[in-house]
Rosetta silent file (secondary structure, phi, psi, omega in degrees, C-alpha in Angstrom):
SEQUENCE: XXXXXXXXXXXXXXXXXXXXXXXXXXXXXXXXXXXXXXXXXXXXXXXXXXXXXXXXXXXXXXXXXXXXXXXXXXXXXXXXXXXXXXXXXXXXXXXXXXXXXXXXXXXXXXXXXXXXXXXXXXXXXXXXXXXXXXXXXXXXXXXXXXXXXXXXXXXXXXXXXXXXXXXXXXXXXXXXX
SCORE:     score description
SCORE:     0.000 S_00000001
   1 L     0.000  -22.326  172.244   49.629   -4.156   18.196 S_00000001
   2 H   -41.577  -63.979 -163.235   49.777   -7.552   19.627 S_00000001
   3 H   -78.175  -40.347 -170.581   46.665   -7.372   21.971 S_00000001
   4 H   -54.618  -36.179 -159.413   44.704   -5.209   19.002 S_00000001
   5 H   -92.724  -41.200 -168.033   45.330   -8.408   16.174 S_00000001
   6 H   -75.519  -40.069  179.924   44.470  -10.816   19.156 S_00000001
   7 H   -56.963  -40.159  175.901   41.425   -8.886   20.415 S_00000001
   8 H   -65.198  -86.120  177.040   40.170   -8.355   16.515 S_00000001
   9 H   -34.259  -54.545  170.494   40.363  -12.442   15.998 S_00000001
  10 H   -52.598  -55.389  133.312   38.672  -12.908   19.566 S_00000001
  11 H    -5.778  -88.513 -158.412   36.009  -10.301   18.546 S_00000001
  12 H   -64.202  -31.224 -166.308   35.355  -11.944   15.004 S_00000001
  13 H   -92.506  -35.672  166.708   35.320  -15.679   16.251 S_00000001
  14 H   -47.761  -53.436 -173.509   33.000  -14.568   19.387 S_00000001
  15 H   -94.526  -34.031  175.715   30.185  -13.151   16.749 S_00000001
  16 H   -85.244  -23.020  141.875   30.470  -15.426   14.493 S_00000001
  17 H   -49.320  -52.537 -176.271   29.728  -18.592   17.064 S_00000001
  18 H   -33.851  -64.791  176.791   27.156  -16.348   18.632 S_00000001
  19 H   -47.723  -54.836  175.818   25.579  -16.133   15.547 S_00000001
  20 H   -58.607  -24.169 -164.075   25.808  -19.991   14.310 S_00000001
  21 H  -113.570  -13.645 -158.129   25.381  -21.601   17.447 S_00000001
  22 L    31.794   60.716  158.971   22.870  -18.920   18.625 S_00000001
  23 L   -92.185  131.793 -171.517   24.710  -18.414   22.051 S_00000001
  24 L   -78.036  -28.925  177.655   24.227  -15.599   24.781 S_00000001
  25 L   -74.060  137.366  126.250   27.963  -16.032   26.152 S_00000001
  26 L   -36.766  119.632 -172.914   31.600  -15.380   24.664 S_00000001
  27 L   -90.514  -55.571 -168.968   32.946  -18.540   24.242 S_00000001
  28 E   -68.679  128.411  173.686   36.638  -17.172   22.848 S_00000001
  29 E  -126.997  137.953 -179.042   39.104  -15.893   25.257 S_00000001
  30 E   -92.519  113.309 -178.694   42.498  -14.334   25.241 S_00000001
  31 L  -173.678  175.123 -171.090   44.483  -16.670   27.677 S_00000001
  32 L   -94.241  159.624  155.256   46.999  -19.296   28.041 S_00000001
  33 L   -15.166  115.891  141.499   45.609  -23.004   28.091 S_00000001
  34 L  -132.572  130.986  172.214   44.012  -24.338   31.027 S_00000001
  35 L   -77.588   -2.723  179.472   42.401  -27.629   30.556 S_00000001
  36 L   -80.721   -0.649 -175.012   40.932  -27.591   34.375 S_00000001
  37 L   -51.151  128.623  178.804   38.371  -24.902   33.033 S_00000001
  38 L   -96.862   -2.226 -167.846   35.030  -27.245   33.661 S_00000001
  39 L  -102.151  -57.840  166.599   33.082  -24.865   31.676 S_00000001
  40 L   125.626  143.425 -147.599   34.505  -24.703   28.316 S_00000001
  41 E  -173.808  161.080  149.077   36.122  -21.833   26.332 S_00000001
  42 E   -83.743  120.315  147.047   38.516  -21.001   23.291 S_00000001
  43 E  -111.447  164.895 -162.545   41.342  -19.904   24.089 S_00000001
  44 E  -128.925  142.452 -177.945   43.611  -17.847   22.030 S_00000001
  45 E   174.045  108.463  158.987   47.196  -17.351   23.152 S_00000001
  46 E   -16.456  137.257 -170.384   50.783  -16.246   21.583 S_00000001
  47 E  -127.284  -58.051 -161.429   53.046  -19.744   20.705 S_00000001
  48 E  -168.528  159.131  173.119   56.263  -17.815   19.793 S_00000001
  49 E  -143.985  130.139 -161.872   56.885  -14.310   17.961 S_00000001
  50 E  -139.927  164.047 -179.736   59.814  -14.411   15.569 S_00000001
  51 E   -79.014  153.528  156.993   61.656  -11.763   12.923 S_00000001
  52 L  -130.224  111.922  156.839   61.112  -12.088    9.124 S_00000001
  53 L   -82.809   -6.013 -168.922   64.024  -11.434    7.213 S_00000001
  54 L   -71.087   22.996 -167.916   62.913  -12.324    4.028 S_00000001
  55 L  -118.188    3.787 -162.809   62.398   -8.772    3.125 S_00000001
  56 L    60.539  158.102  179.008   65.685   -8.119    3.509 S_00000001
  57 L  -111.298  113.051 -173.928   67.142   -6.046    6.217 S_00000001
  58 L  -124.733  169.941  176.715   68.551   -2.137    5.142 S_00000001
  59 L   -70.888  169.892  163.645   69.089    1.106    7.288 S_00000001
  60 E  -116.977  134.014  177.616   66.504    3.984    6.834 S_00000001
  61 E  -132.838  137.214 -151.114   67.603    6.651    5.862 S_00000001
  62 E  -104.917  109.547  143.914   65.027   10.068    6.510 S_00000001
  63 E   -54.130   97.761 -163.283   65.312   13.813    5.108 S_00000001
  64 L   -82.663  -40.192  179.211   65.448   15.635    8.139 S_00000001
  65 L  -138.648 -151.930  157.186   65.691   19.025    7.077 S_00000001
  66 L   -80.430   -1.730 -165.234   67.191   20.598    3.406 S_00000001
  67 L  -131.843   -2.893 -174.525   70.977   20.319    4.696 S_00000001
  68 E  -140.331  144.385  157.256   70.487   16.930    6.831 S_00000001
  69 E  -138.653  124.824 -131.688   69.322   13.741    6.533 S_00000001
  70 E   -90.539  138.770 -174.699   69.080   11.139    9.091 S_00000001
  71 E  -145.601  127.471  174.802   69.832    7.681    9.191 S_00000001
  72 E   -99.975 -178.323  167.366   68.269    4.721   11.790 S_00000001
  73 L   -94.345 -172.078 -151.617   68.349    1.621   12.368 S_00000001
  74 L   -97.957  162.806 -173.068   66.035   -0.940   10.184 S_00000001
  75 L  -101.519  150.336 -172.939   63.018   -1.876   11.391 S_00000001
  76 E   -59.656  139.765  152.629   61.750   -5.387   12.622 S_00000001
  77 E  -106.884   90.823  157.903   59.306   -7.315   10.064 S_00000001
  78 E   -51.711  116.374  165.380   57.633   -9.414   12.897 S_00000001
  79 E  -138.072  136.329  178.634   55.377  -12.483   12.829 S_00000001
  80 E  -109.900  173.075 -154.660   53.761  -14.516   15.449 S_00000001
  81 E  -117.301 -175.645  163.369   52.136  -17.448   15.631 S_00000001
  82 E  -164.086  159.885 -175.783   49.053  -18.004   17.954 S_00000001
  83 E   -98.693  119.332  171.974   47.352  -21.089   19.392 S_00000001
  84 E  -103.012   99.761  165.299   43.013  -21.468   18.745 S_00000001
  85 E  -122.119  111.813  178.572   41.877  -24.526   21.077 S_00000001
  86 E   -76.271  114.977  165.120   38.528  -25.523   22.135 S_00000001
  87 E  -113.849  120.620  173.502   39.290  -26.663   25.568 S_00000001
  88 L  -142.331  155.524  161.693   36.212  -28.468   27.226 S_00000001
  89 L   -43.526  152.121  177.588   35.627  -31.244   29.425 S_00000001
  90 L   -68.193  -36.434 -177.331   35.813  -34.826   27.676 S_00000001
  91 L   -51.868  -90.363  179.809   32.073  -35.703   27.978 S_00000001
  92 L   -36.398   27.464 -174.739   31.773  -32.339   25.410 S_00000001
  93 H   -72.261  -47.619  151.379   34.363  -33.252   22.687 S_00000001
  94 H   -18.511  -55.626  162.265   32.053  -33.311   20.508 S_00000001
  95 H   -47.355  -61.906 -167.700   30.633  -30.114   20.837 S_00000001
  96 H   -30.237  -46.360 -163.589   34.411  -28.932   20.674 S_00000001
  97 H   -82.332  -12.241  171.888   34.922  -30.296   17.128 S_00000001
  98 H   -97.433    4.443  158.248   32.300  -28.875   15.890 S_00000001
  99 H  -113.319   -5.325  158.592   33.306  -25.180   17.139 S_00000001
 100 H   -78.910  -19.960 -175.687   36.503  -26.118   15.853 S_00000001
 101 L   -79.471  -69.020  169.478   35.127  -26.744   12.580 S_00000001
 102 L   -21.108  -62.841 -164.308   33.201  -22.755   12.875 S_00000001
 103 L   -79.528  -20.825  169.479   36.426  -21.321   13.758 S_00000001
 104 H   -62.410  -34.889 -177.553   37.935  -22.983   10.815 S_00000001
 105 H  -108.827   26.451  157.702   35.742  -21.163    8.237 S_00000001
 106 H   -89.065  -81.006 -155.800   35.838  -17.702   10.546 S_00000001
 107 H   -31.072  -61.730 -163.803   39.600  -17.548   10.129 S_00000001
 108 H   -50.080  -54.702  173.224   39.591  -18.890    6.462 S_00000001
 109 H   -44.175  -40.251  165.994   36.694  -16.004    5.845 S_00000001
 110 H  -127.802   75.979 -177.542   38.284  -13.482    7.456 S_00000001
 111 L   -91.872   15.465  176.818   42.485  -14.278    6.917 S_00000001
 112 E  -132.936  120.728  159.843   43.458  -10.794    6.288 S_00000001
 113 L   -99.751  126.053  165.116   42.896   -8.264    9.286 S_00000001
 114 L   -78.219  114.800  149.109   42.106   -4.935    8.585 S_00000001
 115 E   -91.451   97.006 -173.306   43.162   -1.856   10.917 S_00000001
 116 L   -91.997  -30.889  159.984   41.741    1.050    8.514 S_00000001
 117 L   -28.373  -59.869 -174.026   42.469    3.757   11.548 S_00000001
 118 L   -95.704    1.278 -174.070   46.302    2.765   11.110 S_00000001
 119 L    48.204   46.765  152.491   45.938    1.540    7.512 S_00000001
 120 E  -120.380  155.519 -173.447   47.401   -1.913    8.235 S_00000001
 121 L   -99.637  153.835  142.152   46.891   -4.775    6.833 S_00000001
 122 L  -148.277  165.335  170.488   47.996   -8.697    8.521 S_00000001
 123 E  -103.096  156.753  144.443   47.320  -12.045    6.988 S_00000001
 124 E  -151.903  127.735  159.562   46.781  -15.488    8.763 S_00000001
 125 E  -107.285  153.579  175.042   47.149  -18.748    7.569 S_00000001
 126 E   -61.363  118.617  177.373   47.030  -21.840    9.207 S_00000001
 127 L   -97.499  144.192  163.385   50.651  -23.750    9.921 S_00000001
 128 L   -91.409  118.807  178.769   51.080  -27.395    9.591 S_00000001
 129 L   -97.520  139.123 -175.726   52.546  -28.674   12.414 S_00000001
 130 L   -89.342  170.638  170.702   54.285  -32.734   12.894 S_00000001
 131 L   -59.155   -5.662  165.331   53.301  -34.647   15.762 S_00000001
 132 L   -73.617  -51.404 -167.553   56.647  -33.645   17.172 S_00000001
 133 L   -91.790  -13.176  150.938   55.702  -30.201   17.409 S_00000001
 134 L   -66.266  -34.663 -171.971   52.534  -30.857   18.469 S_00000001
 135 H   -68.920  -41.290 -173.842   53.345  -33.238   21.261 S_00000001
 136 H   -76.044  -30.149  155.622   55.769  -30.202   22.252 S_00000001
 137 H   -86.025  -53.107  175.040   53.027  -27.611   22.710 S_00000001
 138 H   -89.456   -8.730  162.084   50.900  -29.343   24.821 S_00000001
 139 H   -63.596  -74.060  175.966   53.511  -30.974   26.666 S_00000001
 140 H   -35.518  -34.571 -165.659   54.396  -26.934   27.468 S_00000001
 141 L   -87.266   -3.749  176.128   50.548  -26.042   27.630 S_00000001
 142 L    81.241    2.029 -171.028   50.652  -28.810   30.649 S_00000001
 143 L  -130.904 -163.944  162.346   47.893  -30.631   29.731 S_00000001
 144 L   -67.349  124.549  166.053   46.262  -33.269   27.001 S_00000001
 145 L     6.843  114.063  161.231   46.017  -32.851   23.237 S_00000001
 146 L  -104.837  160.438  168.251   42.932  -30.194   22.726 S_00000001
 147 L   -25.336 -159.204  132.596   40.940  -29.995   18.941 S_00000001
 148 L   167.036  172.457 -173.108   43.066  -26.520   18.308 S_00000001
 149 E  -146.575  104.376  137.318   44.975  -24.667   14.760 S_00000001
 150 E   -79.401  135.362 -177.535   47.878  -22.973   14.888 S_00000001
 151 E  -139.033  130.849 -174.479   48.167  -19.691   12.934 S_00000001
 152 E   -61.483  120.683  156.470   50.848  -17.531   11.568 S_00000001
 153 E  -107.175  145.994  165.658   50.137  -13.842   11.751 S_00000001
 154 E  -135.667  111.068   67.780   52.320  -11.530    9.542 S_00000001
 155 L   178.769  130.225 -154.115   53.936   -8.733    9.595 S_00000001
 156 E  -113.967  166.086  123.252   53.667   -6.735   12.113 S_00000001
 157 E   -93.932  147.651 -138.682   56.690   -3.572   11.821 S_00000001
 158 E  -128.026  106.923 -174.137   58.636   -2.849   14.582 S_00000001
 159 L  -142.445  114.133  171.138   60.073    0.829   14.395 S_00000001
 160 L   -95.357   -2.091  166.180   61.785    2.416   17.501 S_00000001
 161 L    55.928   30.860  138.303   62.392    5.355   15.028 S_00000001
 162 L   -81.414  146.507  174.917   65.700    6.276   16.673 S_00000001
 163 E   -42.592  127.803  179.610   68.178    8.372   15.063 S_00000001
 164 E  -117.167  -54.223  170.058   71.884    7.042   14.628 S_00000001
 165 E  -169.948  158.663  174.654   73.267    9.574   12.702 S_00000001
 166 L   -94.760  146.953  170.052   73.071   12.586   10.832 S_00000001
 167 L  -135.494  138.010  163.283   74.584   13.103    7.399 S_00000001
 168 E   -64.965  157.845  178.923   74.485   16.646    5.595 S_00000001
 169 L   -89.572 -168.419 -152.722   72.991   16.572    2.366 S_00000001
 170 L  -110.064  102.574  170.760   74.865   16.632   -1.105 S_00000001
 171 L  -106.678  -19.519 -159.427   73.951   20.212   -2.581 S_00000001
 172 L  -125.065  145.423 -162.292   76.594   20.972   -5.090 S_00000001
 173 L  -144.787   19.597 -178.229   76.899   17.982   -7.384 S_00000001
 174 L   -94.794  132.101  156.408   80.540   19.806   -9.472 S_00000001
 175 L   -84.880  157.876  179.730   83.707   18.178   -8.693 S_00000001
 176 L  -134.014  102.874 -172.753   86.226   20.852   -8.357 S_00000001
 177 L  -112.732    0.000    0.000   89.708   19.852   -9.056 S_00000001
């Protein structure tokens, strides 16, 4: 589902600079940083993928047949962040901030992705990050500072839908003493 929510964002930020900027090229690409690109690009690329517990975590438990019912283990509520950065040459910074500005009102416009084939839903908002944790990402991405947003997507579930145990069900509901 990863490459589907990243492909969908790449997709939506690609047509709507086409449109604004009236450009023949895809600017937005799914890739890690590289600031030696001389041509100039978006790139979009997974910062960390983490659990969400706040939802609490319980076993599922499944009616397998009338005399059994099944019980797995709970399923991951996933969310990952991702990196948006117009990386261009410095003589073009300019441009950059102003396709950073575009991609600011794509995301805000579209912050909930729809999958109606699988009937999911994700959000994204925008994280505020300190200059620690900025400094810390591009120190990793290997290069210099670019315009860029980090944004939380949530919630992806994570089901390996194995089986743990069986329990018979409860049919008689008389104590007999």
């Amino acid at each position: 589902m990863f490459s589907s929510i990243l492909q969908k964002i790449t997709s939506n930020l690609n047509d709507n600079l086409k449109l604004r900027f009236n450009l023949n090229r895809d600017l937005v690409r799914i890739q890690a940083i590289d600031s030696e690109d001389n041509e100039g690009y978006i790139g979009v690329s997974i910062l960390n993928i983490e659990r969400d517990t706040s939802a609490g975590i319980s076993f599922q438990k499944r009616e397998v047949s009338l005399d059994f019912s099944s019980r797995s283990n709970p399923n991951w509520q996933i969310n990952f962040y991702i990196l948006i950065a117009a990386v261009f040459p410095k003589k073009k910074y300019a441009e950059s901030l102003k396709l950073l500005g575009e991609i600011l009102r794509t995301i805000q416009a579209n912050h909930v992705l729809v999958f109606e084939e699988f009937g999911l839903r994700y959000s994204v908002e925008p994280m505020n990050l300190s200059f620690a944790e900025l400094s810390n990402i591009w120190s990793i991405c290997g290069g210099a500072y670019q315009p860029s947003i980090v944004c939380k997507i949530r919630s992806i579930e994570i089901d390996g839908g194995s089986i743990i145990q069986f329990d018979p069900s409860v049919k008689n509901r008389e104590i007999e003493l």
